[in-house]
RODO-2510 file (C-alpha; in nm, 4 decimals, decimal comma):
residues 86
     n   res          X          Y          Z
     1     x    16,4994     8,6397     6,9304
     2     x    16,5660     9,0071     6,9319
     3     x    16,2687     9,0961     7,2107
     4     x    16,4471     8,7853     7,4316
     5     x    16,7792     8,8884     7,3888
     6     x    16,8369     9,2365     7,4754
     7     x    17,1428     9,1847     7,7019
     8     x    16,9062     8,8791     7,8746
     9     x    17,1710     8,6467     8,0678
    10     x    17,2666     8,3123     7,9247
    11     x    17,5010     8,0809     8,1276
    12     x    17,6702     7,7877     7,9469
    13     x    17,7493     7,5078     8,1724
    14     x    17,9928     7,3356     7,9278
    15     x    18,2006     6,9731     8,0243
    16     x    18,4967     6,8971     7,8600
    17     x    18,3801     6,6345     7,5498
    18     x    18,1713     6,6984     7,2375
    19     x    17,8688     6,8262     7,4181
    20     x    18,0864     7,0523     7,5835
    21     x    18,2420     7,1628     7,2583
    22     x    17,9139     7,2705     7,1277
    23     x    17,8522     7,4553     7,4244
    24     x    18,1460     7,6686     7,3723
    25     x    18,0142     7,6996     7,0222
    26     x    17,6838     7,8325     7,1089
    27     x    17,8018     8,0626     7,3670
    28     x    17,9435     8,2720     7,0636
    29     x    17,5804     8,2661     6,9069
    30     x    17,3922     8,3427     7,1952
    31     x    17,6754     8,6371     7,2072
    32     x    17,5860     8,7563     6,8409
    33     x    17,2130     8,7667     6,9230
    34     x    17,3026     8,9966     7,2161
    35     x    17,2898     8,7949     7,5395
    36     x    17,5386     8,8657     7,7980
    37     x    17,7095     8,5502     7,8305
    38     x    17,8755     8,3503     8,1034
    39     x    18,0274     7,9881     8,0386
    40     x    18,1157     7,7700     8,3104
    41     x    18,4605     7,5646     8,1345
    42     x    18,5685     7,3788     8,4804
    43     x    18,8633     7,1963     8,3084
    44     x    19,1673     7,3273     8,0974
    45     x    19,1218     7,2005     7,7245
    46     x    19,3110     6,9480     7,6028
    47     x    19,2341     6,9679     7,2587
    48     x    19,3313     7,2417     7,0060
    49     x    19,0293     7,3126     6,8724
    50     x    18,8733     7,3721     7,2789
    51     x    19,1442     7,5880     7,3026
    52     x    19,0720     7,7713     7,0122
    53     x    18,7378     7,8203     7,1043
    54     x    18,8131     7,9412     7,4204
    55     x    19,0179     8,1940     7,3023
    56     x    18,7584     8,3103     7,0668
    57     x    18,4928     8,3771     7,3412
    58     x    18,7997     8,5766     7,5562
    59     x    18,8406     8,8160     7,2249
    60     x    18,4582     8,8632     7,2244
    61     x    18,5158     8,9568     7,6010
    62     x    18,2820     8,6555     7,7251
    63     x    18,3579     8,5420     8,0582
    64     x    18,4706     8,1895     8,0878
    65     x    18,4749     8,0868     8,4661
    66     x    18,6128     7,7715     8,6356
    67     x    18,3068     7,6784     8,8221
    68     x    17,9203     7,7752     8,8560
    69     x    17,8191     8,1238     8,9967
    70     x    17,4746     8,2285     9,1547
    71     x    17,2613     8,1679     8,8680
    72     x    17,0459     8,4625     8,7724
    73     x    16,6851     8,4361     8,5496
    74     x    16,7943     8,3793     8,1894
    75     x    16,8849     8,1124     7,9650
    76     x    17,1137     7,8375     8,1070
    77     x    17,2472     7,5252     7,8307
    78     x    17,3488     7,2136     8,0179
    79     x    17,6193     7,1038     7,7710
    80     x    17,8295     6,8992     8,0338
    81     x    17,7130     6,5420     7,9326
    82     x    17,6337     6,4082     7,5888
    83     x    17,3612     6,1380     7,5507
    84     x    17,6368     5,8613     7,5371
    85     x    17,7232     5,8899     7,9294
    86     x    17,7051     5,6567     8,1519
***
């Protein structure tokens, strides 16, 4: 993961259930293994533990941004919909 990493862009397009949740969450381990991160968090949380996570990628200085920018080469997680969508 190291040779990938190296400051590679990751955007983390994350919607606001359980999917989105784990999103959040791997936004702060694609941070740890050194990719500059962007998620995409359209909604304000409603739940605690969203909120908490949110705050926990702000102290880690990753930006969280209200809707999708202009998508550069990298990694990019859909974590908007979970597989029990309709």
């Amino acid at each position: 993961h190291e040779d990938l990493a190296a400051g590679a862009p990751a955007t983390i397009i994350c919607g606001p259930g359980n999917n989105g949740g784990d999103g959040l969450v791997a936004a702060r381990h694609l941070w740890h293994f050194g990719y500059n991160v962007t998620v995409v968090y359209p909604r304000e949380p409603k739940t605690e533990l969203y909120k908490r996570l949110l705050t926990q990628l702000r102290q880690h200085k990753i930006e969280v941004l209200g809707e999708l920018p202009e998508l550069k080469s990298g990694v990019v997680v859909d974590a908007m919909l979970g597989f029990s969508s309709t």
